[in-house]
C-alpha positions in Angstrom: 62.0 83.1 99.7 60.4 86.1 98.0 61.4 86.5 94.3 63.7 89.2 93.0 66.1 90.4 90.3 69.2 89.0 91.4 69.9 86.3 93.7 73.6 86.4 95.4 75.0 82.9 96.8 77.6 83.6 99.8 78.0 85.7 101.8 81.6 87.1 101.6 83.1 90.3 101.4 82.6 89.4 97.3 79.1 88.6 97.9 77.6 91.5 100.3 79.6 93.9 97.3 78.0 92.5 94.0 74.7 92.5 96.3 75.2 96.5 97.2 76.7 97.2 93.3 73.1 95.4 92.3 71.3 97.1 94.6 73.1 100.3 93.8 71.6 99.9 90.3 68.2 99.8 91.6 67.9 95.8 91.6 66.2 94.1 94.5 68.5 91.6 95.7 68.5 88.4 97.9 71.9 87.1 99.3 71.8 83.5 100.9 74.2 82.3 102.8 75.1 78.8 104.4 76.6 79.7 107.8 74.9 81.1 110.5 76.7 84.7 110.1 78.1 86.7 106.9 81.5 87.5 106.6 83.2 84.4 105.1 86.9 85.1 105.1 86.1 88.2 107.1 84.7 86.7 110.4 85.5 87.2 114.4 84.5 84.5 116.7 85.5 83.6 120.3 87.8 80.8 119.4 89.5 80.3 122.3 88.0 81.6 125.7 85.0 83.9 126.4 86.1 87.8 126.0 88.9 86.9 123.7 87.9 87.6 119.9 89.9 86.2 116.7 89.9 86.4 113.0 88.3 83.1 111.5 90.7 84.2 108.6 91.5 87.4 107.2 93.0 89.6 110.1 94.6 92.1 108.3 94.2 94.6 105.3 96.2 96.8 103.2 93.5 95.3 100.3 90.4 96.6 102.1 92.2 99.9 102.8 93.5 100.2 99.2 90.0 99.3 97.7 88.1 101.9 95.2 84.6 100.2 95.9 85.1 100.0 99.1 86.3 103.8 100.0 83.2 104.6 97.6 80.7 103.2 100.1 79.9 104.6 103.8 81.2 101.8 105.9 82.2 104.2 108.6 78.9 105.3 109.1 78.4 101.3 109.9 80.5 100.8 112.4 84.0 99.8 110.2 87.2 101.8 111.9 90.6 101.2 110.6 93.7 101.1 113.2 97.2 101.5 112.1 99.9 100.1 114.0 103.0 101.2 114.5 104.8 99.3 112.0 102.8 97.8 109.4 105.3 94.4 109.2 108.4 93.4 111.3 110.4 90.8 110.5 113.1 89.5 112.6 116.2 88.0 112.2 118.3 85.1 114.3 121.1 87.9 115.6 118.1 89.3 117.5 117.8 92.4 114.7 114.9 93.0 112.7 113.7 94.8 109.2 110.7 96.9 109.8 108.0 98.1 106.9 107.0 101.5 108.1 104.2 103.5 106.9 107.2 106.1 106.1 109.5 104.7 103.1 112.2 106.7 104.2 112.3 105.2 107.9 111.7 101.7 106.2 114.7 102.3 104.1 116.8 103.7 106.6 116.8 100.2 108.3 118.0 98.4 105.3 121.3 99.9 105.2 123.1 99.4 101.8 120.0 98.8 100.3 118.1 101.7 101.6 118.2 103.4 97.7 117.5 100.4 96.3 114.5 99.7 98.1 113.2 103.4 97.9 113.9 103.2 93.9 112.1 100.1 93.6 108.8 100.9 95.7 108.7 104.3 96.0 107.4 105.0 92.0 104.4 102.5 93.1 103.3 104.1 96.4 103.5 107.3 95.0 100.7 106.5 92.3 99.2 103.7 94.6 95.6 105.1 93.5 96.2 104.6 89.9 97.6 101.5 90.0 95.1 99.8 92.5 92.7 100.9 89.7 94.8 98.6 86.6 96.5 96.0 88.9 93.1 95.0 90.5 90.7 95.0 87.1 90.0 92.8 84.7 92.0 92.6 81.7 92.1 96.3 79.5 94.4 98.4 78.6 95.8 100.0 81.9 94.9 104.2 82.2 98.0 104.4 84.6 100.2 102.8 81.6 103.7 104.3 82.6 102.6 103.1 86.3 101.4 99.7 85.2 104.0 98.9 83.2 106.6 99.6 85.2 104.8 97.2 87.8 104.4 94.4 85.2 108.7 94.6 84.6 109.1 93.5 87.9 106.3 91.9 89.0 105.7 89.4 86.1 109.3 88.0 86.9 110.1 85.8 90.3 110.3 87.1 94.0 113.9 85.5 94.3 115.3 86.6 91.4 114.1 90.2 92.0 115.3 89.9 95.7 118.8 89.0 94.8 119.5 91.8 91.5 118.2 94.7 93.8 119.4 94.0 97.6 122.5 92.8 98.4 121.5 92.7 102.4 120.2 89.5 104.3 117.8 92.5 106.1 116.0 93.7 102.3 116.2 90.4 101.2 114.4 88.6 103.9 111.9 91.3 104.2 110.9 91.3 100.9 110.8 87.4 100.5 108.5 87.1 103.5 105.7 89.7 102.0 106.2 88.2 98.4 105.2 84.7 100.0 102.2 86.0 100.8 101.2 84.9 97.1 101.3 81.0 98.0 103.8 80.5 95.3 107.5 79.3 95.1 109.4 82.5 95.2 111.4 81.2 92.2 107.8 81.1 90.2 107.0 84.2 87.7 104.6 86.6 88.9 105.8 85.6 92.8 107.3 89.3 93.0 104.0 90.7 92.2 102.7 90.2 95.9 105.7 91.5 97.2 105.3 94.8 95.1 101.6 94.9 96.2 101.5 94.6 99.4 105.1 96.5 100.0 103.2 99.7 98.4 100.2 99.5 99.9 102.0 99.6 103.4 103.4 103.3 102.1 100.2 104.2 100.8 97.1 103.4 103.2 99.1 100.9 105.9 98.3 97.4 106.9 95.4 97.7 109.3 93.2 96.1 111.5 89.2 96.3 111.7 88.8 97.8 115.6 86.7 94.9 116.9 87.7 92.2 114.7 87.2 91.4 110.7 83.8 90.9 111.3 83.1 94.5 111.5 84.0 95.0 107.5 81.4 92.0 107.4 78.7 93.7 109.7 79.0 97.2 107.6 78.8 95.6 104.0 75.9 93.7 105.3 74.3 97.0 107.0 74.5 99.0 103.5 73.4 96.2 101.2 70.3 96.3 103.7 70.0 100.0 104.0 70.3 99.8 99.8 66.7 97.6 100.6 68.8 94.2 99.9 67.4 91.0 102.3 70.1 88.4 103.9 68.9 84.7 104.8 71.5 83.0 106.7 72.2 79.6 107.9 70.1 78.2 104.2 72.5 75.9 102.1 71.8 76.1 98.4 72.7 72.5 97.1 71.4 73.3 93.5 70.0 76.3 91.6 66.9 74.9 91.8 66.3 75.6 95.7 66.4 79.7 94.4 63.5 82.0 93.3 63.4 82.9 89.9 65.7 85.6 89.1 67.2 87.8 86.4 70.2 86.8 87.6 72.3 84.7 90.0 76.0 85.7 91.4 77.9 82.7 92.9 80.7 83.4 95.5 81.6 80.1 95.7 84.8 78.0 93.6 84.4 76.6 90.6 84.4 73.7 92.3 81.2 74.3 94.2 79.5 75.6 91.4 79.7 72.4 89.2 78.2 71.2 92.3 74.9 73.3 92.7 74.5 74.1 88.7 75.9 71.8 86.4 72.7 70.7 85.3 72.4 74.0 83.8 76.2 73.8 82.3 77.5 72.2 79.0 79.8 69.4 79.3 82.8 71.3 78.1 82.1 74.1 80.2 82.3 71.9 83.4 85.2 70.7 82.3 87.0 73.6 82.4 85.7 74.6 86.0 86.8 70.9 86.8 90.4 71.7 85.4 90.8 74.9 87.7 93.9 74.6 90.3 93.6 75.3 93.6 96.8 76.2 95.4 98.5 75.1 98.9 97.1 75.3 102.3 97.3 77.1 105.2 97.8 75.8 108.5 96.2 78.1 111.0 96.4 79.0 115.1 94.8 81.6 117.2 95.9 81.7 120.7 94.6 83.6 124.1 97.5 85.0 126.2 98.2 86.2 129.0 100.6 89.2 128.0 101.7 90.7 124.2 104.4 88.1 122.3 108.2 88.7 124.0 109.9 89.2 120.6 113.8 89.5 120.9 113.7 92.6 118.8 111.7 94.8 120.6 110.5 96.7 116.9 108.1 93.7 117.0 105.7 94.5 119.9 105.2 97.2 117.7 104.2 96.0 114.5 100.8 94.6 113.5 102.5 92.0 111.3 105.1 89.9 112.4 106.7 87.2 109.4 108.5 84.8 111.0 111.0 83.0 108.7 114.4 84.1 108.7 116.4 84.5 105.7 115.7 84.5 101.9 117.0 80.9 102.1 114.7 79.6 104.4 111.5 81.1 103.5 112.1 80.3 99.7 112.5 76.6 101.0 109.3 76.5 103.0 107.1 77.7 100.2 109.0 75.7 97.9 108.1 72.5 100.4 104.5 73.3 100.1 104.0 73.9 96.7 105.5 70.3 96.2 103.3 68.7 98.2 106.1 68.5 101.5 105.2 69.8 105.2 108.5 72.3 105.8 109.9 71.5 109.2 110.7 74.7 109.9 107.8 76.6 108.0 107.7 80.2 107.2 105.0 81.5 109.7 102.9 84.9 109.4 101.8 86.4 112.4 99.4 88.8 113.5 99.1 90.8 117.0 95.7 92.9 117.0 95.5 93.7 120.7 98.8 95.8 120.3 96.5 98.4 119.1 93.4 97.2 119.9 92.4 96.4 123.7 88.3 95.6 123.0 89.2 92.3 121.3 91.0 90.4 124.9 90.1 90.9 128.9 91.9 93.8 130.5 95.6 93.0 129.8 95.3 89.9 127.9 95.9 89.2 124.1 95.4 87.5 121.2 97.5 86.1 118.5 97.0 84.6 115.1 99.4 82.7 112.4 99.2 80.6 109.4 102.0 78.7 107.6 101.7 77.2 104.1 101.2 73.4 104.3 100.6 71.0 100.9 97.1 71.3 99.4 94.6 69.3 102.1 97.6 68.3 104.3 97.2 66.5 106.8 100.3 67.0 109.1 100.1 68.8 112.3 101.9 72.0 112.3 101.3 73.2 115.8 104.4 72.3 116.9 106.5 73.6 113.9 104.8 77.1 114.1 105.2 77.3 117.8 109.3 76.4 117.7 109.6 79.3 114.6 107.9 82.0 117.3 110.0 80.8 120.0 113.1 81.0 117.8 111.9 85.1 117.6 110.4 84.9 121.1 111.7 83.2 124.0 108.9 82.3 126.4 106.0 82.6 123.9 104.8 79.1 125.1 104.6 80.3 128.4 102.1 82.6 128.1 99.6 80.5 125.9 96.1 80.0 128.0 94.4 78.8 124.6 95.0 77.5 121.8 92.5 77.2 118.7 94.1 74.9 115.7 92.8 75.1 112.5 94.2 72.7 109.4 92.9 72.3 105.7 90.3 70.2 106.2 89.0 72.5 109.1 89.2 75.5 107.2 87.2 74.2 103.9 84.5 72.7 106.3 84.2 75.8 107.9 84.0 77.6 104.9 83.7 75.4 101.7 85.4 78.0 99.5 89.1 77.3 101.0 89.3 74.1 99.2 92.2 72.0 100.5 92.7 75.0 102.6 93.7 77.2 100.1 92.9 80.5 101.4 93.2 82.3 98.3 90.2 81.0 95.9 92.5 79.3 93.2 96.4 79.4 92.4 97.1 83.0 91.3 100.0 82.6 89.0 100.7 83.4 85.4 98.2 80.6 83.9 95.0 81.9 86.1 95.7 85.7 86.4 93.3 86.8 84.0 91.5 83.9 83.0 90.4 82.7 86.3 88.5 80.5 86.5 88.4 80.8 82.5 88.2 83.2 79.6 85.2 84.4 81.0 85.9 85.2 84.3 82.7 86.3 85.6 80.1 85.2 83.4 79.4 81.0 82.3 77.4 80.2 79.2 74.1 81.2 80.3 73.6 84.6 80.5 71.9 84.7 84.1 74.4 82.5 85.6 77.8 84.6 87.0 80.8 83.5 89.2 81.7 86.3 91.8 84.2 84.9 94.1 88.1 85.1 94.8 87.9 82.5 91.6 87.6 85.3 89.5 90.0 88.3 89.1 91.6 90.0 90.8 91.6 87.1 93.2 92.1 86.8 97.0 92.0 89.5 99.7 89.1 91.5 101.2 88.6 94.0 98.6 85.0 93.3 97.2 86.4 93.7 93.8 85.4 90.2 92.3 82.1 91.3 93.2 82.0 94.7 92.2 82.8 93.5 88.8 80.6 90.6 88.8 78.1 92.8 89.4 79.1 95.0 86.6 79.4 92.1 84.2 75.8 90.7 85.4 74.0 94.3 84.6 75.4 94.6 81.1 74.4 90.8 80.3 71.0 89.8 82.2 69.6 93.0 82.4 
């Protein structure tokens, strides 16, 4: 390897951006990563049968929409299109209704009945100044420029997804609807900061949607990958780097990997106490994860979800609090709350001529073992009679599968590190980005603001590695 000012390890949607925000500042820049492609969490492969492509992880993304650095950076010109479904999120119910999370908050209030003002009154004050808050929710720690915004956010978010549920909506529809997108934080709904995801994620789907990457997620991948070279940055794939000392001497080196991994490769290089605090960082629970091929769209019972991208499968408020309240204490639910994703509704290049694909993931106990197959299948059946009937592949992914795959889901926890009120800010410590030498940086989902594809961790990694090792 040639030498150069900066040295990125993985890959990542974190990775490729601290190597273009280096770049951008006129470094030259080698990223290294272990697998054979870039991407990590944002990676398409034919899982299943030849002509059918799925998401290795990430499938869908109001984050990557929503993201400053990202709209900052010619990724259409790469080859990165965005496709919005009809319905950003439907989520069904056992009397064969459904709530639906429309790009329009008006329509997605409509369907909530009694609670249509209170949703609108809740959400409606964050989609409107989405822009503003994306730039103080998804930061490191300051004083917010969107204060009113911010803090508005913080009065409900800091406080749990339940109890928020249950003051505000008094109908099984708003309350199920909002419990399934707050769950997307992998914490018990009755946990502080659990409503944050909920308000997130909710106002994003009014501001920019929840959309697909035409192609597959691979295609964010491919057009990070295609600037940071254009920027005159060089990729090595498939090259494992088991310690620092395999790397070219460099100004600086950006790690998007978990604390975990980088006691691992640099703890020679790390105090005692310093490694002890990486050692101490929590990782969350799993994910359970299945792609299948098919041989025609889901048969949902409501018919609103053939036409949403996003389909949570879990019921009531009741249920879904029980299944993430099962994982998070270490039990398999047997009747998990399940998130499912339809691409080929919208887009036909990712299946044969009027075949599909499908993806879902439930929460499972940090490195579980148990087969969930089963489990998730019954829950989609419960919403879709017949759904078994049209399975012509089947890819099963569990914890252990995941983290070899890629070694940053550790136990299979999908988002880098438990995100609640104990590692929001300092995550993976006070330092978020930087360790105690000052050419040595942390850039992954580890670090704030945490999971999703939004290339933010390494935007500010980045930003933290020019001030100090420059």
């Amino acid at each position: 390897m040639q030498t150069a000012d900066a040295v990125v390890i993985g890959g990542g949607p974190n990775g490729l951006s601290a190597g273009i925000e280096l770049a951008r500042a006129g470094k030259s820049v080698i990223l290294v990563e272990r697998a054979a492609t870039i991407g990590g969490g944002a990676r398409s492969a034919a899982l299943t049968l030849p002509g059918f492509v799925h998401d290795v992880c990430s499938a869908v993304h109001p984050l990557a929409a929503s993201s400053p650095f990202f709209q900052g950076l010619p990724l259409a010109r790469h080859g990165l299109e965005w496709i919005q479904p009809r319905y950003a999120l439907a989520h069904p119910f056992d009397d064969g209704t459904a709530a639906i999370l429309d790009r329009s908050i008006s329509a997605t209030a409509a369907g909530l009945g009694a609670d249509a003002g209170a949703y609108r009154s809740l959400i409606e004050p964050l989609a409107d100044r989405w822009t503003e808050l994306v730039g103080d929710l998804f930061a490191p720690l300051h004083w917010p420029a969107a204060f009113s915004a911010t803090a508005r956010f913080g009065w409900y978010g800091l406080g749990s997804a339940r109890s928020l549920a249950e003051r505000r909506f008094s109908t099984q529809a708003a309350r199920g609807l909002f419990a399934g997108i707050a769950a997307h934080a992998m914490l018990p709904l009755e946990q502080p900061l659990s409503a944050a995801a909920g308000l997130v994620l909710a106002a994003a789907a009014h501001a920019v949607g929840w959309p697909f990457a035409r192609g597959g997620s691979q295609r964010i991948a491919d057009a990070l990958g295609a600037h940071f070279i254009e920027l005159g940055g060089s990729i090595e794939t498939g090259r494992e780097v088991r310690s620092l000392n395999d790397l070219p001497t460099a100004r600086a080196v950006l790690c998007d990997v978990t604390p975990r991994q980088l006691v691992r490769i640099a703890g020679d290089r790390l105090g005692q106490r310093f490694q002890s605090k990486l050692r101490a960082y929590r990782y969350g629970m799993g994910a359970f994860k299945i792609d299948w091929a098919l041989s025609a769209p889901i048969p949902w019972r409501a018919a609103v979800c053939g036409e949403a991208g996003t389909v949570h499968v879990g019921g009531t408020l009741d249920e879904i609090a029980a299944s993430e309240r099962a994982a998070y204490e270490g039990r398999a639910s047997e009747r998990p709350f399940v998130l499912v994703a339809q691409p080929t509704i919208v887009d036909a290049s990712r299946a044969p001529a009027g075949r599909h694909v499908a993806w879902a993931y439930c929460h499972v106990p940090h490195a579980s073992t148990v087969d969930m197959t089963g489990r998730i299948q019954q829950q989609i059946e419960r919403f879709a009679p017949g759904f078994g009937d049209l399975i012509l592949a089947t890819s099963v992914r569990a914890p252990a599968a995941l983290e070899r795959d890629n070694p940053n889901l550790v136990g299979g926890d999908i988002n880098g590190g438990v995100l609640d009120l104990r590692q929001l800010w300092a995550r993976p410590t006070w330092r978020a980005y930087a360790t105690p030498r000052r050419d040595l940086f942390l850039c992954s989902a580890s670090t704030p603001p945490g999971g999703g594809v939004h290339g933010l961790c390494g935007f500010f990694a980045a930003r933290a590695a020019l001030s100090r090792a420059y």
